[in-house]
LOKEBA-142078 format. One record per residue: residue number from 0; residue in three letters; x negated, z negated, y of N, C-alpha, C in turn. Coordinates in nm, 2 decimals. Atoms other than C-alpha are relative to their C-alpha. Layout:
nr_rest_n_X_n_Z_n_Y_ca_X_ca_Z_ca_Y_c_X_c_Z_c_Y
NUM_Ala_X_Z_Y_X_Z_Y_X_Z_Y
...
This chain:
nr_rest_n_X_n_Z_n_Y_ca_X_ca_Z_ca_Y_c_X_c_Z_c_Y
0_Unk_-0.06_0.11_-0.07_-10.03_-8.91_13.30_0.12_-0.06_-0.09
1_Unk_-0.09_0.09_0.11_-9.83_-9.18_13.09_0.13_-0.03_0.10
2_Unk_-0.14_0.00_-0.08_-9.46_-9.13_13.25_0.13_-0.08_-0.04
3_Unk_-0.06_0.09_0.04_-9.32_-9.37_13.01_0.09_-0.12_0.10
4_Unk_-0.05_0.14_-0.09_-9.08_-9.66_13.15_0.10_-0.07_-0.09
5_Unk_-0.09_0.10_0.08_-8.97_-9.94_12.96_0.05_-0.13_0.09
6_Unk_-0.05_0.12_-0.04_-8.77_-10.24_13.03_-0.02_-0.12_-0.10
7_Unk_0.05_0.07_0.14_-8.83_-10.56_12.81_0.06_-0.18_0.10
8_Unk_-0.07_0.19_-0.03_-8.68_-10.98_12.87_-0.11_0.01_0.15
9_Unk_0.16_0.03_-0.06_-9.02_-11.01_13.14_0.12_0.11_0.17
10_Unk_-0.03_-0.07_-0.16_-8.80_-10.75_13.42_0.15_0.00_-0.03
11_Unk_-0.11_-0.01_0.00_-8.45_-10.75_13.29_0.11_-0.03_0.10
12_Unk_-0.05_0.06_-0.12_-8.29_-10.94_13.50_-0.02_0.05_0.13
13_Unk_0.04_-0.05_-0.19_-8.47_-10.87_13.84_0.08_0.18_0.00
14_Unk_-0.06_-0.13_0.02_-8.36_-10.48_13.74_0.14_0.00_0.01
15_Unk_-0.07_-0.01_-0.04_-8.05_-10.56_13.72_0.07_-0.07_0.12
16_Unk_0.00_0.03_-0.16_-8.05_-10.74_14.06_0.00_0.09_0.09
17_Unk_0.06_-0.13_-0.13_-8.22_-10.46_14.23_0.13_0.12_-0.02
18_Unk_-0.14_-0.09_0.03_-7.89_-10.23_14.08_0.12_-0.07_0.08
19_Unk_-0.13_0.08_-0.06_-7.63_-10.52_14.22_-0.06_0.04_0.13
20_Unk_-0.01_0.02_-0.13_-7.79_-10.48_14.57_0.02_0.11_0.04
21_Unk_-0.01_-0.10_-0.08_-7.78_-10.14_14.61_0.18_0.06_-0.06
22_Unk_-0.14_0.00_0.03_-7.43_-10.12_14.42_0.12_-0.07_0.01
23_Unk_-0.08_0.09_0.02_-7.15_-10.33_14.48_0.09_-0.03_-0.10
24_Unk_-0.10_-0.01_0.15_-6.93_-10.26_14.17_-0.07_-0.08_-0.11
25_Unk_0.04_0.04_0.08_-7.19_-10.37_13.97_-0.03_-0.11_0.03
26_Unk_0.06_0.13_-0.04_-7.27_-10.66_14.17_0.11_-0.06_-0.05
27_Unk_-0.12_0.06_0.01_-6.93_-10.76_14.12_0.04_-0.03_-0.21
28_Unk_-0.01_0.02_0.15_-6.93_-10.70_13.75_-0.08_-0.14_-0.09
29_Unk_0.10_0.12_0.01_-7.24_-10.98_13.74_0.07_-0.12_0.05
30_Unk_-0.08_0.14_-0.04_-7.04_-11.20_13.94_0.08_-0.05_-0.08
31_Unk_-0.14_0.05_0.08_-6.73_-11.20_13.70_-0.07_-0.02_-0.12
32_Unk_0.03_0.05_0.14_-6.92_-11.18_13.38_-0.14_-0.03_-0.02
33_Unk_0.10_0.02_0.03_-7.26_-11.27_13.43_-0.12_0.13_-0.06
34_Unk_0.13_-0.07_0.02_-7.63_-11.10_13.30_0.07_0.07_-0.13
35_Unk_-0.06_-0.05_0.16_-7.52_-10.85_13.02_-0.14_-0.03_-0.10
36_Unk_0.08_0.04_0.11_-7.71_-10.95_12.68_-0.10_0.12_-0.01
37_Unk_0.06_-0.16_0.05_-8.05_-10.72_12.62_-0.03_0.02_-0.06
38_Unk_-0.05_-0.01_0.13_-7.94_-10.60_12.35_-0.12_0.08_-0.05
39_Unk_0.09_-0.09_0.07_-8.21_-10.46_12.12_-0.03_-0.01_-0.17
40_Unk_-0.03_-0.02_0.16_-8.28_-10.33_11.75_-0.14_0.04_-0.04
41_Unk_0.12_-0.06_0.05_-8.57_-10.27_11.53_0.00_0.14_0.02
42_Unk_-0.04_-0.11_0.02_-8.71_-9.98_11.51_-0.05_0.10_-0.15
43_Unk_0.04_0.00_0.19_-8.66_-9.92_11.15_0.12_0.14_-0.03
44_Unk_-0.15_-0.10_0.05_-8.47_-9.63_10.93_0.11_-0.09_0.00
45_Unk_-0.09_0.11_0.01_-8.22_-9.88_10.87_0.10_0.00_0.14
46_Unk_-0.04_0.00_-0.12_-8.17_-9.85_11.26_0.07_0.08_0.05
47_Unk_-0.03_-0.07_0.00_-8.14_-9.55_11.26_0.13_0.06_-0.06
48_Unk_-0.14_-0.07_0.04_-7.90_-9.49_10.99_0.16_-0.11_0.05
49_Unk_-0.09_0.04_-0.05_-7.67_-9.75_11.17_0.04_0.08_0.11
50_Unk_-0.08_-0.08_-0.09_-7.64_-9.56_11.45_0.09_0.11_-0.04
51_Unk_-0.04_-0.13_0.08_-7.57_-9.26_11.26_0.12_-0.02_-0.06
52_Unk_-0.07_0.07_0.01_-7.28_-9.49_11.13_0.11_-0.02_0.11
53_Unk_-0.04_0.03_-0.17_-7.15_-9.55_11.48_0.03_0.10_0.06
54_Unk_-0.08_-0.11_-0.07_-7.08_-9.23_11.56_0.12_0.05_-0.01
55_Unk_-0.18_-0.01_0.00_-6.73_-9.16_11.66_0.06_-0.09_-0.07
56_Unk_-0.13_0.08_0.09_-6.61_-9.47_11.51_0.01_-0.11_0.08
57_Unk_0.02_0.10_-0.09_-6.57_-9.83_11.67_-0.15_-0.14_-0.06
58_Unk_0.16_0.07_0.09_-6.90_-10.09_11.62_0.08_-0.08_-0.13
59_Unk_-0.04_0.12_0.10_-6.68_-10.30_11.41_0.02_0.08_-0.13
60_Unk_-0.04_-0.06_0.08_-6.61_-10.03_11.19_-0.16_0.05_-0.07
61_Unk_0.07_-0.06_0.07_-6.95_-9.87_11.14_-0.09_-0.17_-0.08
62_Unk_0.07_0.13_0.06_-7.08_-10.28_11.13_0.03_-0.02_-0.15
63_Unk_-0.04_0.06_0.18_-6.88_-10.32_10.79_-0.05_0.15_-0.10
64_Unk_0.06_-0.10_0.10_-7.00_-9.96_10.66_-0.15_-0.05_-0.02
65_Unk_0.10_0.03_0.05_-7.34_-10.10_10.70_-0.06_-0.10_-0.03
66_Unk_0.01_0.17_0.11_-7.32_-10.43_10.57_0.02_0.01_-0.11
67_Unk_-0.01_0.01_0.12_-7.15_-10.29_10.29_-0.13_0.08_-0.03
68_Unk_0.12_-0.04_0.07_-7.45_-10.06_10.23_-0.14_-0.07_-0.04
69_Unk_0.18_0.10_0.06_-7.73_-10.33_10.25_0.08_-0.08_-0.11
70_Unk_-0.07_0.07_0.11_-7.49_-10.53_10.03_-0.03_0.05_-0.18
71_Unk_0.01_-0.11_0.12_-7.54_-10.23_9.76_-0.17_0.03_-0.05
72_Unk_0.14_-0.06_0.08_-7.89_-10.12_9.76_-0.13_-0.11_0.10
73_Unk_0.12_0.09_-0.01_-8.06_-10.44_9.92_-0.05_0.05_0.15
74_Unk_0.13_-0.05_-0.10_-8.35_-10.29_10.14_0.08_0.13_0.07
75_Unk_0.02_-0.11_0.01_-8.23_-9.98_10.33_-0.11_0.06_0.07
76_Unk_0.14_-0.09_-0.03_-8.51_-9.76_10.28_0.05_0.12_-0.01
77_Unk_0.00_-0.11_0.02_-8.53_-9.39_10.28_0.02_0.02_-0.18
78_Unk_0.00_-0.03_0.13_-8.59_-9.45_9.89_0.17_-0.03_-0.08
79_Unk_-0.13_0.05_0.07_-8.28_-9.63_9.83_0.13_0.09_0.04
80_Unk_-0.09_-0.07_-0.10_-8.08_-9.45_10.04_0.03_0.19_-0.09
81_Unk_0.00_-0.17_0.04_-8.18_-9.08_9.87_0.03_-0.01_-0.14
82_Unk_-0.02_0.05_0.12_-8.13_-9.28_9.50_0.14_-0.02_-0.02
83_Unk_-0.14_0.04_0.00_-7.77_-9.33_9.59_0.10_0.15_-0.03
84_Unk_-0.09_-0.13_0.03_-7.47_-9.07_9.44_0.11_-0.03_0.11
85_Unk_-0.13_-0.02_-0.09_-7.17_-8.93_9.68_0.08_-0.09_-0.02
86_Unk_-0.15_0.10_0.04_-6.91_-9.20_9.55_-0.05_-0.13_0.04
87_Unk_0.03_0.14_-0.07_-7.16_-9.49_9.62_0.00_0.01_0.11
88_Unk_0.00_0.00_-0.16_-7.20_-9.38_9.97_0.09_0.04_0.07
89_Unk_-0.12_-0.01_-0.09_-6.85_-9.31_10.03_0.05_-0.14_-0.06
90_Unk_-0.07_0.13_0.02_-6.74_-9.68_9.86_-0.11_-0.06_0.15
91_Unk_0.06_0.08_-0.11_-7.01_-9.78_10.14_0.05_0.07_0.13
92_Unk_-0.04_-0.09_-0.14_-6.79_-9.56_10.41_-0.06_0.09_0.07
93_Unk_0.03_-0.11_-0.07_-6.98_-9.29_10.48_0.05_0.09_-0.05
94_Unk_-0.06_-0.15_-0.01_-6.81_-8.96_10.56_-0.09_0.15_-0.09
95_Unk_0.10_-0.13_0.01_-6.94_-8.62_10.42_-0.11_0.03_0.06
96_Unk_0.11_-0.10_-0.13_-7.11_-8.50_10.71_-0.09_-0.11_0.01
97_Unk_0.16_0.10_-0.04_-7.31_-8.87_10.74_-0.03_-0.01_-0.11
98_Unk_0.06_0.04_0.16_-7.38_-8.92_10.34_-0.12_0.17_0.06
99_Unk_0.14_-0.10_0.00_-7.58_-8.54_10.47_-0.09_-0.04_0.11
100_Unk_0.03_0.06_-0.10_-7.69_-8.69_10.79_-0.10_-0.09_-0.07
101_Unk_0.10_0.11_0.07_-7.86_-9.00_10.62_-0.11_0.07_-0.13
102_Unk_0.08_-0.05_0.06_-7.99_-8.81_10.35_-0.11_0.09_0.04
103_Unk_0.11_-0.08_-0.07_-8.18_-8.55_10.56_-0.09_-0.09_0.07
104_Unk_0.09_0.09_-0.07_-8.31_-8.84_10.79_-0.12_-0.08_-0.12
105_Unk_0.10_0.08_0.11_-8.46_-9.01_10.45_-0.01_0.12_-0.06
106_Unk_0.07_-0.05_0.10_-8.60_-8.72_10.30_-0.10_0.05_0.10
107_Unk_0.09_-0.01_-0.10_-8.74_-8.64_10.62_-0.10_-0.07_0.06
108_Unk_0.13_0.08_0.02_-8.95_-8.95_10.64_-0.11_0.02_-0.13
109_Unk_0.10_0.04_0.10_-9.03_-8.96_10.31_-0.10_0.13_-0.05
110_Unk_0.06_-0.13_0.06_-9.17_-8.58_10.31_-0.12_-0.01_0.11
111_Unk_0.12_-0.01_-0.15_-9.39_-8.68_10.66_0.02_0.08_0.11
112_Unk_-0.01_-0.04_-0.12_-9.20_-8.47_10.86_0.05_-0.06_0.15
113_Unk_-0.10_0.11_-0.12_-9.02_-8.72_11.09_-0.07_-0.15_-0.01
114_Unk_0.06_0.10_0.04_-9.25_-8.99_11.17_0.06_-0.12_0.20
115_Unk_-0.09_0.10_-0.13_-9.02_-9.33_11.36_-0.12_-0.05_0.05
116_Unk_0.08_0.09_-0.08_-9.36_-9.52_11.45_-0.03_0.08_0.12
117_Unk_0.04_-0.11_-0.15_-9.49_-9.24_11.70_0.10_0.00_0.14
118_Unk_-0.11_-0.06_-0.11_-9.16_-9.19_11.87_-0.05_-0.07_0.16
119_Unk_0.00_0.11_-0.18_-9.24_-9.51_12.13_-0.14_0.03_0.07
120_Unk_0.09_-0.11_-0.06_-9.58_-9.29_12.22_0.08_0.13_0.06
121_Unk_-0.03_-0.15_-0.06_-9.35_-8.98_12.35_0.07_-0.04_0.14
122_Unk_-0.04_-0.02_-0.13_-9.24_-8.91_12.69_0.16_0.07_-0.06
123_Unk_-0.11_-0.05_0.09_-8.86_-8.91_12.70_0.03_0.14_-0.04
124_Unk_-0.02_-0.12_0.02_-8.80_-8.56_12.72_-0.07_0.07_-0.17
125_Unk_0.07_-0.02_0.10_-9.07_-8.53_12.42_0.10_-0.09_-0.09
126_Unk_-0.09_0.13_0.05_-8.87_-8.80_12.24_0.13_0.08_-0.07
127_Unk_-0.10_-0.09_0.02_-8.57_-8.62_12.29_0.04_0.13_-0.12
128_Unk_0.05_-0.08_0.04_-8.71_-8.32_12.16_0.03_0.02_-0.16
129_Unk_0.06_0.06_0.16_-8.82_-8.45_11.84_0.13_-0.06_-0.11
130_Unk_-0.14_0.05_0.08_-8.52_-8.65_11.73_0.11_0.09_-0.04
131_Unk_-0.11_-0.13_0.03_-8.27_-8.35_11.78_-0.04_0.08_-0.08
132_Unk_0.03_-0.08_0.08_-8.47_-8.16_11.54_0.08_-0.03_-0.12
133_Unk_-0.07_0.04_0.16_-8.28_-8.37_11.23_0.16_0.05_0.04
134_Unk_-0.15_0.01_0.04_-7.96_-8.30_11.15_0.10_-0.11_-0.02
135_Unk_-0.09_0.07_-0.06_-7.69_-8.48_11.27_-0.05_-0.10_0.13
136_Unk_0.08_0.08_-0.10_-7.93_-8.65_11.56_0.05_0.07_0.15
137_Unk_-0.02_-0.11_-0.11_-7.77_-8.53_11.92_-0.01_-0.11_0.08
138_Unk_0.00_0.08_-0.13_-7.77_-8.66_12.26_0.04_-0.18_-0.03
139_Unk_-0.02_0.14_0.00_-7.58_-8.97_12.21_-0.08_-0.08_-0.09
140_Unk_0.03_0.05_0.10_-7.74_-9.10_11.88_-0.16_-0.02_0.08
141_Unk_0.13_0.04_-0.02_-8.10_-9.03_12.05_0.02_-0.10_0.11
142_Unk_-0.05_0.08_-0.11_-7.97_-9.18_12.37_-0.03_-0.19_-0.06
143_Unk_-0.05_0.16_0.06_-7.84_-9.53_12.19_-0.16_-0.03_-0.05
144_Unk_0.10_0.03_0.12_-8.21_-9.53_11.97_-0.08_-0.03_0.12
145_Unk_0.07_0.01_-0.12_-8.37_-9.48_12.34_0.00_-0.16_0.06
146_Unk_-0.07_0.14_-0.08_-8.18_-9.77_12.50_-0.01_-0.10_-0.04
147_Unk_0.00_0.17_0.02_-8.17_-10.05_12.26_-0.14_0.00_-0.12
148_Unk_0.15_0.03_0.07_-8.47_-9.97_12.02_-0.11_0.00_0.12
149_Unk_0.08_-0.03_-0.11_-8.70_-9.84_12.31_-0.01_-0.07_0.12
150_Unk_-0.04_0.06_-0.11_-8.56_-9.98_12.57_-0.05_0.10_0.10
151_Unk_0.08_-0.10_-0.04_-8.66_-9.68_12.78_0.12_-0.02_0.13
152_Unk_-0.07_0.03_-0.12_-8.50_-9.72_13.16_0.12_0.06_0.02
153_Unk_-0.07_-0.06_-0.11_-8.34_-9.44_13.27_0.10_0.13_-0.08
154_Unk_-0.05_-0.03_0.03_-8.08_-9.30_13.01_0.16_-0.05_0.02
155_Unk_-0.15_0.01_0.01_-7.70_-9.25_13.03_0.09_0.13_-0.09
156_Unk_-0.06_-0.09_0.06_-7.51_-9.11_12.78_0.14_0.04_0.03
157_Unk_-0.10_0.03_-0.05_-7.22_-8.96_12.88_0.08_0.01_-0.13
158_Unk_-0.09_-0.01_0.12_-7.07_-8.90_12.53_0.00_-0.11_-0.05
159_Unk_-0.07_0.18_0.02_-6.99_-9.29_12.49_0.12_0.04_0.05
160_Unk_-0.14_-0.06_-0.06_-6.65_-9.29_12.52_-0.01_-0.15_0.08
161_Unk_0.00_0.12_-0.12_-6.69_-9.69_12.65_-0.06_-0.01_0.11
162_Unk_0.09_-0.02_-0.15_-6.96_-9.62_12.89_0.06_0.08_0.10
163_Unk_-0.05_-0.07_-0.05_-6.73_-9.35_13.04_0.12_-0.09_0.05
164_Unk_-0.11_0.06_-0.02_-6.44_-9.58_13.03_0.01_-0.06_0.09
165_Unk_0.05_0.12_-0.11_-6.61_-9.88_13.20_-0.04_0.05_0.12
166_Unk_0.05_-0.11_-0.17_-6.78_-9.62_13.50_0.19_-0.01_0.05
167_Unk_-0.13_-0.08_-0.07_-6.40_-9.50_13.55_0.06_-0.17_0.08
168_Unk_-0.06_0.17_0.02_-6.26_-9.91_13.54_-0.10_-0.08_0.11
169_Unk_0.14_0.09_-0.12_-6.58_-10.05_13.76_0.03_0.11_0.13
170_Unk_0.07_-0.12_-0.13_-6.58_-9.73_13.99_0.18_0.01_0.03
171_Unk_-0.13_-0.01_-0.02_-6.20_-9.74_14.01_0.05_0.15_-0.02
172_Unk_-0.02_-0.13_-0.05_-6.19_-9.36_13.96_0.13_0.06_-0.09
173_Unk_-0.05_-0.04_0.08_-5.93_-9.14_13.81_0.02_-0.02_-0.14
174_Unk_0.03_-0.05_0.19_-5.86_-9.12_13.37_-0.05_0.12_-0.02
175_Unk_0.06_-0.11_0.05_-5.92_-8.78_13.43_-0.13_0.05_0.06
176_Unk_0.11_-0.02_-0.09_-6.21_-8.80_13.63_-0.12_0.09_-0.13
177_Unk_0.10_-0.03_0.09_-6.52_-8.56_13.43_-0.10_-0.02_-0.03
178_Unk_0.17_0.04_0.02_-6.86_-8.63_13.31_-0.08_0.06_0.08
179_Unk_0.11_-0.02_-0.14_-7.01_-8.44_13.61_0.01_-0.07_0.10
180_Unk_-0.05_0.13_-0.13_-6.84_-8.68_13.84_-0.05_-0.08_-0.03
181_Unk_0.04_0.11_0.08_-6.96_-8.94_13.61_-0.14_-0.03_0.01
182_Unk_0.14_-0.09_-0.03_-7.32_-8.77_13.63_-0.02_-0.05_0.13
183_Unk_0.04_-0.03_-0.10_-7.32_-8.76_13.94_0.01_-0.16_0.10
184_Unk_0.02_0.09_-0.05_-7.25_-9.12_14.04_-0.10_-0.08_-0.10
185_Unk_0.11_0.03_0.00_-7.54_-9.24_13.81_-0.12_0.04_0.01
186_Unk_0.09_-0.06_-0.06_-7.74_-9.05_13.97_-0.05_-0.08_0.07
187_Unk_0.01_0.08_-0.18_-7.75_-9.32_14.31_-0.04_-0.14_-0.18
188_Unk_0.03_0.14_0.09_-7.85_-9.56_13.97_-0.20_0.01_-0.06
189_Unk_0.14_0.03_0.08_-8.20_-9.41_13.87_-0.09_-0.04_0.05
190_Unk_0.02_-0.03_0.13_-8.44_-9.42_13.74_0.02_-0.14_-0.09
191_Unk_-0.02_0.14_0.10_-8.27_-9.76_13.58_0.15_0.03_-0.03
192_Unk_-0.16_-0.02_0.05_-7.93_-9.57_13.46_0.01_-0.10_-0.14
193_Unk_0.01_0.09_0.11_-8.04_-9.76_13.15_0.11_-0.14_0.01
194_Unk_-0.02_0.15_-0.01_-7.98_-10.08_13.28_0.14_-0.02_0.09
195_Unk_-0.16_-0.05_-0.06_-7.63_-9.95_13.47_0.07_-0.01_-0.14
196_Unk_-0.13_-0.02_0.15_-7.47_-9.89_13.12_-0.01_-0.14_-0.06
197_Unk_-0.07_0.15_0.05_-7.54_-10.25_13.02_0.08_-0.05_0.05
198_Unk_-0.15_0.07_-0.06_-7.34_-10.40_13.27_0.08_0.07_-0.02
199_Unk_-0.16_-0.05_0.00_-7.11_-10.13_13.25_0.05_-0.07_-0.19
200_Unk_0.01_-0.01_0.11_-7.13_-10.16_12.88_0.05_-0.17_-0.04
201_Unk_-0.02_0.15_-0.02_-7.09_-10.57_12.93_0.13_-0.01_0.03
202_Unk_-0.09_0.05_-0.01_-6.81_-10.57_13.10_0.13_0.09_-0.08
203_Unk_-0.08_-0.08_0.14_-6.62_-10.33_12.86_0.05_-0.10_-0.13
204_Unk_-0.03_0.11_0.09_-6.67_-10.61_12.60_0.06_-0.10_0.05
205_Unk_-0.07_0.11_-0.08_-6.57_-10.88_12.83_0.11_0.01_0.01
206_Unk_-0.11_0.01_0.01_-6.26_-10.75_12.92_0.09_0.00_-0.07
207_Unk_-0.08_-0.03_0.13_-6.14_-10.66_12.60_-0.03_-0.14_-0.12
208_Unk_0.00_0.12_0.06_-6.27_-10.97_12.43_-0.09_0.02_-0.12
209_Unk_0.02_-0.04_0.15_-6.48_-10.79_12.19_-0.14_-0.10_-0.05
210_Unk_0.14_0.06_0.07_-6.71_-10.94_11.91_-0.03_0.10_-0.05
211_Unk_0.03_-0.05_0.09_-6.92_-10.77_11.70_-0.19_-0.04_-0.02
């Protein structure tokens, strides 16, 4: 049994209708700022090593590490990417721990053990699975690759620190409120937590005014 569940332009909207009527916070977030954008990304290494970019930093910050790297080697492929020395891939802003992160992910395609086309065949849990096997790939990074490459429904990461921010700010709750509290109110969101973190994730940018 195929337990898959994607979202795609064709339900977006209605989904997050059916979230405003049974939530009012989020109804309210729609009201002030409208449909949040559905946001989505190839699903290419390239995609991958942006995310992997984007961890723990802010988007604006990993956007210019990986502009400057397509700037440098053109295409990124797994080939370009593993062709590059420690000083070109720290003038392109990657840290120690992601110049090993990126390189394990491209030696990992290119040896056939890590294959991206398959992934949107696996059941999340399978998915999950799979991705965490690489090095440097954890919850959040599979999470983000779920959400906007996959578009798969019913993910919430709690290790966003904006997604966490925006729950606390929409839900009025505590600063110190915890990720089980946090858990535990999108819970009353599934199986379309997915589609919860965009609005929350929407109005986060909204308020703050962000581009990127």
């Amino acid at each position: 049994m195929n337990n898959i569940r994607n979202f795609s332009s064709a339900d977006f909207t209605a989904l997050c209708d059916r979230l405003a009527e049974k939530d009012k916070d989020l109804h309210k977030v729609i009201l002030q700022f409208g449909y949040p954008p559905l946001w989505g990304r190839s699903a290419s290494f390239a995609t991958l090593i942006h995310i992997i970019l984007e961890q723990q930093v802010s988007l604006a910050s990993a956007k210019a590490a990986f502009l400057k790297l397509e700037a440098f080697v053109g295409a990124i492929t797994p080939e370009n990417v593993l062709a590059m020395t420690d000083e070109q891939m720290k003038a392109c802003y990657f840290s120690r721990q992601k110049m090993v992160y990126a390189r394990h992910l491209a030696a990992a395609i290119m040896q056939g053990e890590f294959n991206l086309e398959s992934l949107a065949e696996l059941e999340d849990d399978d998915l999950r699975t799979t991705m965490k096997k690489l090095k440097g790939i954890g919850d959040w990074t599979t999470d983000v690759f779920m959400m906007m490459v996959l578009h798969r429904c019913d993910c919430f990461p709690t290790g966003d620190i904006a997604l966490v921010k925006s729950t606390k700010e929409v839900k009025n709750l505590p600063a110190d409120t915890g990720k089980a509290a946090i858990l535990a109110i999108a819970d009353d969101w599934r199986p379309y937590r997915t589609i919860a973190a965009f609005i929350l994730w929407h109005a986060y940018i909204k308020k703050r005014n962000i581009i990127f």
